[in-house]
C-alpha positions, 0 to 999 in steps of 0.5 A: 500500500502507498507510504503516505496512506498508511501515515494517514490511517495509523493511530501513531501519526495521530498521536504525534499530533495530538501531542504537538497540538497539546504542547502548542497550546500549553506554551500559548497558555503559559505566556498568556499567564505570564503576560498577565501577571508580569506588572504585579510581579515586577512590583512585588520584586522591587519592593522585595529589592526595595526592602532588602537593600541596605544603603 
């Protein structure tokens, strides 16, 4: 039978994809978390920082 049909019809070519769709969309999800959370953390280190820091 032809190579390319049996990628097609094998349930291991499916699961490739599964998994690279599920890696995609955890990096999207994780930078959107990310973003989302940056300002707050980038106060909460400076003031740690800001507190630490002795002069």
């Amino acid at each position: 039978m032809n190579p390319i049909v049996d990628f097609f019809e094998s349930e291991d070519g499916l699961t490739v994809v599964e998994y690279v769709i599920g890696a995609a969309l955890l990096a999207v999800i994780l930078s959107v978390v990310f973003v989302s959370v940056r300002q707050g953390l980038t106060d909460t280190l400076e003031n740690t920082l800001d507190y630490v820091k002795i002069e």
